[in-house]
C-alpha positions as CSV (number, residue, x, y, z in Angstrom):
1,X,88.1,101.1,129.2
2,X,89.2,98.9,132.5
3,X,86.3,98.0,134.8
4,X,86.6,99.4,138.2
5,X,86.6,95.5,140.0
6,X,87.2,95.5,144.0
7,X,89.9,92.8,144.6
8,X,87.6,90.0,145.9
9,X,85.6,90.6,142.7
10,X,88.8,89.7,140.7
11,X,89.4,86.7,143.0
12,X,86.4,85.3,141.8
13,X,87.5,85.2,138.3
14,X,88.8,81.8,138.0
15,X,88.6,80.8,134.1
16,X,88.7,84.0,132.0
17,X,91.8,85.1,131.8
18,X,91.9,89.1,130.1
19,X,95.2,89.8,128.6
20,X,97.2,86.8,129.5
21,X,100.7,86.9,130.8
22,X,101.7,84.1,128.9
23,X,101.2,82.6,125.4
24,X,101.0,79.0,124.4
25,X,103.1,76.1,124.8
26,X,104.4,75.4,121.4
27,X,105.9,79.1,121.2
28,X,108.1,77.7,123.9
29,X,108.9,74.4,122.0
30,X,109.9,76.2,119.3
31,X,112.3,78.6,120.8
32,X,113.7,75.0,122.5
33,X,114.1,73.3,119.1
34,X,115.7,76.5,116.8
35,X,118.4,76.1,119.9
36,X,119.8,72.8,118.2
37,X,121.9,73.1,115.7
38,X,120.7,72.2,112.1
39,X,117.0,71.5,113.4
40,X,113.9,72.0,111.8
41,X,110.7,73.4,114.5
42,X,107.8,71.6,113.6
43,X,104.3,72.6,114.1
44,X,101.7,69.6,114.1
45,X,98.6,71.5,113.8
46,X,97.1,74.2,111.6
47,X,99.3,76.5,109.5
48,X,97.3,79.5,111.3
49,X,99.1,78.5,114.5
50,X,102.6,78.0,113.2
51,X,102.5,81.3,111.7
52,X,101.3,82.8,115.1
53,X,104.2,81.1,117.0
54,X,106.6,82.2,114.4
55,X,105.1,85.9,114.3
56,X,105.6,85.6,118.1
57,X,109.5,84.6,118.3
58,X,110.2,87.2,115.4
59,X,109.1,89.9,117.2
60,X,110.6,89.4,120.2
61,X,114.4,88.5,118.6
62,X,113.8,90.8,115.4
63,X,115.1,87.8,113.8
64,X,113.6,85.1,111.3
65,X,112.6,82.1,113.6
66,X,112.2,79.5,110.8
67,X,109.5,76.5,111.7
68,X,107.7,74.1,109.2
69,X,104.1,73.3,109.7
70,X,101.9,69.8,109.4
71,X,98.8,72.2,107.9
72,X,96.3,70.5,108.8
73,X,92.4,71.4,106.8
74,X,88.9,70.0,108.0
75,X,90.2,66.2,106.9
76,X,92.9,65.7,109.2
77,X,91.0,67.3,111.6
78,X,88.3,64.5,111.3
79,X,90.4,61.4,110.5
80,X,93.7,62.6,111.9
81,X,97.3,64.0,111.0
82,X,99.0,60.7,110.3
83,X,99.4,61.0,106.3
84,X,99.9,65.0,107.1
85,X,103.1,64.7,109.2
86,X,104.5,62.0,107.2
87,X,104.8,64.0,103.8
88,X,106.0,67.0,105.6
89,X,108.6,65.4,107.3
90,X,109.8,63.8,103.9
91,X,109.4,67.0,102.4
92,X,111.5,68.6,104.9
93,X,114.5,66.5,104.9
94,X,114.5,67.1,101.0
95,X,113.7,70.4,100.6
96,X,115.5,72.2,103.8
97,X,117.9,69.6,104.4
98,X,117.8,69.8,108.2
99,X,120.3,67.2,110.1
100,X,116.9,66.9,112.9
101,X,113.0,67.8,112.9
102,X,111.6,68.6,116.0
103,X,108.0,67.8,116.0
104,X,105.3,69.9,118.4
105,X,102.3,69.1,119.3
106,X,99.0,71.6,118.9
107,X,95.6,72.2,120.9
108,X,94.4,70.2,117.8
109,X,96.3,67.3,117.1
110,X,96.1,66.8,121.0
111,X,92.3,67.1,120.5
112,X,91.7,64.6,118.0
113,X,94.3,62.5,119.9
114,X,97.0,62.2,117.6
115,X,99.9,59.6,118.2
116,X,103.3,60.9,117.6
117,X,105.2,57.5,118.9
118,X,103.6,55.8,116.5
119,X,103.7,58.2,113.4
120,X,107.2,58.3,113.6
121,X,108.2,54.9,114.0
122,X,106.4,54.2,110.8
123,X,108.0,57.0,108.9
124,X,110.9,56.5,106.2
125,X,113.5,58.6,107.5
126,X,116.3,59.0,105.5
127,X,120.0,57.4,106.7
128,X,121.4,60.1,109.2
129,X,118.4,62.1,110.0
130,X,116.3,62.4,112.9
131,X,113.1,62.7,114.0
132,X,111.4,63.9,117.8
133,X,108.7,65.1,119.3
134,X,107.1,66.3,122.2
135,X,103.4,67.3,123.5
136,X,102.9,70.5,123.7
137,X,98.9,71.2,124.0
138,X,97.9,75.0,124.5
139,X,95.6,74.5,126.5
140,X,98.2,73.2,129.6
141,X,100.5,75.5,130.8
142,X,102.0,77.9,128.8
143,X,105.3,78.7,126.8
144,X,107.3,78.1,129.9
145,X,105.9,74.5,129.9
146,X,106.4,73.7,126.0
147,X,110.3,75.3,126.3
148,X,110.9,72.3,129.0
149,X,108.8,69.3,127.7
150,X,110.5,70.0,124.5
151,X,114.0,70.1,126.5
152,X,113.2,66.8,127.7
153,X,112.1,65.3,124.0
154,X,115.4,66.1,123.0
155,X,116.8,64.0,126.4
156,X,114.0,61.3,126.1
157,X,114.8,60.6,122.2
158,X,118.4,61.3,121.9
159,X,120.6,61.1,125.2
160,X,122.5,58.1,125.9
161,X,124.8,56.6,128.8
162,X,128.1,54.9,127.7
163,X,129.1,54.3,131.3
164,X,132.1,56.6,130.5
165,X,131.7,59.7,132.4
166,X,132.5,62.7,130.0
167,X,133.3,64.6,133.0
168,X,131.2,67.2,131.4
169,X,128.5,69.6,133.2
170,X,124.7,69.6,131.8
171,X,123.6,73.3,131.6
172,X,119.8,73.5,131.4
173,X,119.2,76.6,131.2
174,X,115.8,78.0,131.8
175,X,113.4,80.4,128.8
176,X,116.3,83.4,128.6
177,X,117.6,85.3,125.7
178,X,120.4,84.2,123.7
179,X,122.4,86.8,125.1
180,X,122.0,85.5,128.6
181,X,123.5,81.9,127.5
182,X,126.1,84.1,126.0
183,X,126.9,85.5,129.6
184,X,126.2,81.9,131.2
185,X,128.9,80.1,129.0
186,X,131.0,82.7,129.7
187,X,131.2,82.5,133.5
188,X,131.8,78.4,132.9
189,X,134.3,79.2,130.6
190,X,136.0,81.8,133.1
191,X,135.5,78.5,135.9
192,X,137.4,76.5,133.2
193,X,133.7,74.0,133.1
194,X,133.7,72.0,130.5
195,X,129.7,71.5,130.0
196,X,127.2,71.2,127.4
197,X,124.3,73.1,127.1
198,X,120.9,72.3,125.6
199,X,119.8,74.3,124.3
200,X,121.8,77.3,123.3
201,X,119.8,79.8,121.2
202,X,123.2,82.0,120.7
203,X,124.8,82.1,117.3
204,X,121.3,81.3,115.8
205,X,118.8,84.2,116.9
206,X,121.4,86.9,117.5
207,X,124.0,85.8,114.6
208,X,125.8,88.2,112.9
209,X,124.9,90.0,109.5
210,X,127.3,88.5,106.7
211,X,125.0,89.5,103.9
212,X,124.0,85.9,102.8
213,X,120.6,84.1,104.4
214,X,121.5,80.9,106.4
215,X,118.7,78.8,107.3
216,X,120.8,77.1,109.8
217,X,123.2,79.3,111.3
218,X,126.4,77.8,113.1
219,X,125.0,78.4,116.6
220,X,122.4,75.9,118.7
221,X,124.0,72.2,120.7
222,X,125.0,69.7,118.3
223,X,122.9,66.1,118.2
224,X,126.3,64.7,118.8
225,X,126.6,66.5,122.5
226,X,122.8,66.1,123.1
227,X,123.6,62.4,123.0
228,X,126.8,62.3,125.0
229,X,125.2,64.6,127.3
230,X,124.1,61.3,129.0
231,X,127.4,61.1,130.2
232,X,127.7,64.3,132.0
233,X,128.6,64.2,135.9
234,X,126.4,66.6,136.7
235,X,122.8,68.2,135.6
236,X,122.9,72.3,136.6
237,X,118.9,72.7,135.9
238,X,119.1,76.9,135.6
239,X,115.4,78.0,136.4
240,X,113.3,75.8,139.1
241,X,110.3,76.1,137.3
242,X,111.3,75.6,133.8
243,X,114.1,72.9,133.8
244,X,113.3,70.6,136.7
245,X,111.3,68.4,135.0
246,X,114.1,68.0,132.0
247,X,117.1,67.4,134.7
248,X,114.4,64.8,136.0
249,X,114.4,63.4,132.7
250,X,117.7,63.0,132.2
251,X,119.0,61.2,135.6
252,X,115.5,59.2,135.2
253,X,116.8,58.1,131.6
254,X,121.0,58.3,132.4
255,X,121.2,58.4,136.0
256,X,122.6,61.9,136.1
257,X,122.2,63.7,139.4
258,X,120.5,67.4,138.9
259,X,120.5,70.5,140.8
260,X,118.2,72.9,140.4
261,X,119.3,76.8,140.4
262,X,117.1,80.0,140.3
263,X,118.2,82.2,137.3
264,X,120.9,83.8,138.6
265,X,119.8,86.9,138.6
266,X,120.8,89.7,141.0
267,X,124.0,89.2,143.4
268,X,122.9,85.5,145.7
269,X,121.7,83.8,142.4
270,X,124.7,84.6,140.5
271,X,126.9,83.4,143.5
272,X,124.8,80.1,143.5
273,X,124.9,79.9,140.0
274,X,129.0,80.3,140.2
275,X,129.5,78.0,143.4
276,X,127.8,75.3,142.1
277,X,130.3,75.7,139.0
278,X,133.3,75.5,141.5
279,X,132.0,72.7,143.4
280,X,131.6,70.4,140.2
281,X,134.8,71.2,138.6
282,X,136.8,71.9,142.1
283,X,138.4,75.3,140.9
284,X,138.7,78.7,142.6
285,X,136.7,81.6,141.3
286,X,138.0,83.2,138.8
287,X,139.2,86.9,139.2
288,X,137.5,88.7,136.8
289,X,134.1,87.5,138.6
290,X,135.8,88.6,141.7
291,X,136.2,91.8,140.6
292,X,132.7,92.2,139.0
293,X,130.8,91.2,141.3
294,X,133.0,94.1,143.5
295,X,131.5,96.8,141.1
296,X,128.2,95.4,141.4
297,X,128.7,95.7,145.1
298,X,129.4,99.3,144.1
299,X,127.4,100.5,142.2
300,X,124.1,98.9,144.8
301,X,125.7,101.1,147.3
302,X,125.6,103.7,145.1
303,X,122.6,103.9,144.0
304,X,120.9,103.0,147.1
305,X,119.1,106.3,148.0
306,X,117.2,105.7,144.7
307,X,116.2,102.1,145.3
308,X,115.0,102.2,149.0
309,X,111.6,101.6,150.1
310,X,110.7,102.1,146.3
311,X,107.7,99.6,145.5
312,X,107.6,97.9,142.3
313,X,105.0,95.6,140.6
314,X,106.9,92.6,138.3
315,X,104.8,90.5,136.0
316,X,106.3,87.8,133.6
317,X,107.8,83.8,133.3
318,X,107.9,82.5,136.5
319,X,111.7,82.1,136.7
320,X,112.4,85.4,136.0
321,X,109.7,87.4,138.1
322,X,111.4,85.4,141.0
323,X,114.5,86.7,139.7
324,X,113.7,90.1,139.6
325,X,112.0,90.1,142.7
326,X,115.6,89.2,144.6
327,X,117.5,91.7,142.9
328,X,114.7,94.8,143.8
329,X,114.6,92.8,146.8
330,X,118.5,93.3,147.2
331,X,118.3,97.1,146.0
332,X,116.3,97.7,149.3
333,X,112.9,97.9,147.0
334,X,109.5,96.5,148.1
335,X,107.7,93.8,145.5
336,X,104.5,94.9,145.6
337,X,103.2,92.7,143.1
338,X,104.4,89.3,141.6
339,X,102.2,88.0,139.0
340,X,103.2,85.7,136.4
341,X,100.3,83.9,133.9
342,X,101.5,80.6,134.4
343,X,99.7,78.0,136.3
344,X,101.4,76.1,139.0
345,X,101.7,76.9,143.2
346,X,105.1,76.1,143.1
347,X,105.5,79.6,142.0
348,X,103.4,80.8,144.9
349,X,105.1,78.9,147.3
350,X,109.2,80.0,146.4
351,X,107.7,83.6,146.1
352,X,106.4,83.5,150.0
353,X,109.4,82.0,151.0
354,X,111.7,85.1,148.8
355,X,109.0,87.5,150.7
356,X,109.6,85.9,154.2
357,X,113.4,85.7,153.7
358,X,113.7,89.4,153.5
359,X,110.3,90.5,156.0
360,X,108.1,91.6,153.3
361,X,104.3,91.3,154.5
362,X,102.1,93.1,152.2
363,X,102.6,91.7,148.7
364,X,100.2,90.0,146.0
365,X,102.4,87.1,144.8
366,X,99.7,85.0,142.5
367,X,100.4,82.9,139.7
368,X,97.7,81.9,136.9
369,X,97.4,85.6,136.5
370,X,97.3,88.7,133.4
371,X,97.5,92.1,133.3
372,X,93.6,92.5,133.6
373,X,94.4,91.6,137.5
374,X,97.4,93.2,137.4
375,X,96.0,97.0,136.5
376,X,93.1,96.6,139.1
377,X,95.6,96.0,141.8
378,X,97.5,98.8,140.7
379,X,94.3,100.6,140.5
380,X,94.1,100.1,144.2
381,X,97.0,100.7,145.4
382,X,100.1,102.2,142.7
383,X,103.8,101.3,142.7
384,X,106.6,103.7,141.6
385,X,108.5,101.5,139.1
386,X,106.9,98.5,137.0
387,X,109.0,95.6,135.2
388,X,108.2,93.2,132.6
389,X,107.0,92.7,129.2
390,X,105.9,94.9,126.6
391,X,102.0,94.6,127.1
392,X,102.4,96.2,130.4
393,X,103.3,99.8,128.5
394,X,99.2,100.3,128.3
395,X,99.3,99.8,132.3
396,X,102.4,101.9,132.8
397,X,101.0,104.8,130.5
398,X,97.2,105.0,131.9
399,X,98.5,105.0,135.5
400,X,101.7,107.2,135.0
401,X,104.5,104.7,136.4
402,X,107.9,103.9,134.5
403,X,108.2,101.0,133.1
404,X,111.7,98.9,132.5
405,X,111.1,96.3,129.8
406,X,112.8,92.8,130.9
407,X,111.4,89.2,130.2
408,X,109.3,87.8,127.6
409,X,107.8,89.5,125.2
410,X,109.7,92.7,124.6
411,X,108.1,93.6,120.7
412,X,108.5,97.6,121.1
413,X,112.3,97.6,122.1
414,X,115.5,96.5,120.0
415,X,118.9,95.0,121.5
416,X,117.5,93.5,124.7
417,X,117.9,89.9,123.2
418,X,122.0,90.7,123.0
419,X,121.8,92.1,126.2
420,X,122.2,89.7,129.3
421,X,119.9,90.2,132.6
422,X,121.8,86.9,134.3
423,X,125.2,87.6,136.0
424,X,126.6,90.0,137.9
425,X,126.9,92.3,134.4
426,X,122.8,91.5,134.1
427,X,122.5,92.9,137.1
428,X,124.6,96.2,136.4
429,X,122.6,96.4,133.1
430,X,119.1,96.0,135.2
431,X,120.2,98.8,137.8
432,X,121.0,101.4,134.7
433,X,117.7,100.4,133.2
434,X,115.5,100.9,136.6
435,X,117.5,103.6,138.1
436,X,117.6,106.0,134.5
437,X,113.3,105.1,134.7
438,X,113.0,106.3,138.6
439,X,115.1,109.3,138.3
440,X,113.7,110.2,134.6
441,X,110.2,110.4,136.3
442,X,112.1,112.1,139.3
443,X,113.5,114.8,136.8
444,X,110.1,115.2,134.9
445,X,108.6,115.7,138.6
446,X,110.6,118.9,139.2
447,X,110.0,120.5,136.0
448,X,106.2,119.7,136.2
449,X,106.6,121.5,140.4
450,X,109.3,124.1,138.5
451,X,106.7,125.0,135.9
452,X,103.5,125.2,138.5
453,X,105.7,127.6,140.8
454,X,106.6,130.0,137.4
455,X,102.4,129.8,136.9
């Protein structure tokens, strides 16, 4: 039963967080690591958690997401995870056999104050393997956080400058499904970019059945690129809030300039996204982006009559409530809400400015959030279309408002992981999704009038 809170009373709340929309950090650093090829996650911390962040990914990708874990009891706890992570990373390497272990911290280990530097440097690792980490507490940030600090381990630890530009492009790109670095390496590849991208989660948690179990499926960046990547001419950092501090990293460590990009999402991100491409590599844009981005045109126009004035309430990762917000914003809706559970004004700040850009006055953009908040605003004041994770069906179905299911974590739904949101085909695929939810409730509408006029 939800508490009947008046808004300043919920403006007041300023540790508890009720239904959080986020998880932890490491559930982030995990998806990062499982998107290098032949690496082994690795939780330093309690089993309990590992299995958690494991549980989580699975879900989400209805796919195994494979992690080893230091499992720590009440001694390492008291005199520290040293002798723990050193016979799990030599039982890794000969058990699994991975070519890398990518070590996490854990609200634990960061407790007790665990030194990673230092455990690893006095490891025996065998001849051609490699070990790196990254701190990941849970009680900083959230999964958005882990998935870049661990982006930047990988840079810190492996990336090198010859002095020999590769001529290559850096593709960050920001906490997305597999199936939207599908679509992003396709538009570089239809820009004829030549680019590396760390991670890449396709091939690995949306790889094909072929009837026999591979632990490390032929997807995810190869250590070799992560190290040239060094070399690369230019950093494209795809997701402000995510990636910045990893295309930081990497011109702090290899002098590689970055630019950030917003997921491209809707019609001006994707354009970005795509000019940037031609800028780097100095080619024309290629036709068959050309033409979609003419049936996107399309089918906006189309659709229009059902998208105008609409107001919607988006919850989610930072990066992508931004990024829906510009594509209802583009569809002639109103963002009534834009919450996300991550901590940071940063968010607060690019969310005004995407409100002022297109005149919108009366909207609750608020970061450090959850769906607690979320439900009393709606309480207040209802919107006619929601969009975001699963955990926002309970809000959806109390207060009678369709919801589209996009972001992170989708639990109750199958396929979305294949299917992109980025590009101008995300954006097609988004408009079927909302528009079928807006005129479904429409139809249900006029049976419910058709069925009181028969009474």
């Amino acid at each position: 039963m939800m508490l009947d809170l008046t808004t300043k009373e919920i403006k007041k709340r300023s540790a508890l967080r009720v239904n959080p929309l986020k998880t932890c950090q490491p559930v982030g650093a995990m998806y990062a690591a499982l998107g290098v090829h032949r690496c082994m996650p690795h939780s330093h911390g309690s089993q309990g958690c590992c299995s958690f962040h494991r549980m989580y990914l699975t879900r989400h990708f209805k796919e195994p997401a494979i992690a080893s874990s230091s499992s720590f009891t009440e001694g390492a706890s008291v005199f520290g995870g040293g002798s723990n992570i050193k016979t799990s990373v030599k039982n890794i390497f000969d058990i699994y056999n991975p070519d890398i272990i990518a070590v996490h911290t854990t609200c634990l280990s960061e407790t007790i104050g665990d030194d990673l530097n230092s455990y690893i440097h006095d490891m025996v690792i065998p001849t051609g393997k490699i070990v790196v980490h990254a701190s990941t507490p849970s009680y900083v940030g959230s999964h958005i956080t882990g998935y870049g600090n661990m982006v930047s381990g990988f840079i810190k630890y492996l990336a090198k400058k010859s002095g020999v530009s590769n001529g290559k492009l850096a593709i960050l790109p920001g906490f997305v499904n597999p199936g939207d670095m599908r679509e992003m390496k396709m538009i570089l590849s239809l820009m004829d970019a030549d680019f590396i991208m760390l991670p890449d989660t396709s091939g690995v948690l949306d790889a094909p059945m072929t009837g026999a179990y591979e632990m490390y499926p032929s997807g995810g960046t190869k250590i070799s690129d992560i190290v040239s990547i060094g070399d690369c001419k230019l950093t494209l950092a795809i997701g402000e809030l995510a990636m910045e501090n990893a295309g930081n990293e990497l011109k702090r460590k290899c002098g590689v300039m970055y630019k950030t990009l917003p997921l491209p999402i809707g019609i001006e991100a994707t354009d970005a996204f795509i000019m940037a491409i031609s800028e780097s590599t100095q080619s024309n844009v290629a036709h068959e982006l050309e033409e979609q981005r003419g049936q996107l045109v399309d089918i906006m126009l189309d659709s229009h009559p059902y998208f105008s004035n609409k107001s919607v309430a988006i919850y989610g990762d930072p990066d992508s409530v931004l990024g829906l917000s510009t594509l209802c914003l583009e569809l002639g809706m109103i963002p009534k809400y834009m919450l996300t559970g991550t901590t940071g004004e940063a968010f607060n700040t690019k969310a005004q400015e995407l409100l002022a850009k297109f005149g919108i006055e009366d909207c609750v953009a608020k970061s450090s959030s959850d769906l607690f908040e979320l439900h009393q605003l709606i309480k207040t004041n209802s919107v006619d279309l929601m969009i975001g994770g699963t955990h926002g069906k309970f809000i959806a179905r109390a207060e009678d408002i369709p919801l589209v299911r996009a972001g992170f974590p989708i639990i109750d739904r199958y396929v979305h992981s294949y299917m992109p949101l980025i590009g101008y085909k995300g954006a097609m695929r988004l408009i079927e999704l909302m528009l079928n939810a807006l005129m479904d409730r429409q139809d249900r509408d006029c049976e419910d009038e058709d069925m009181e006029m028969v009474m």
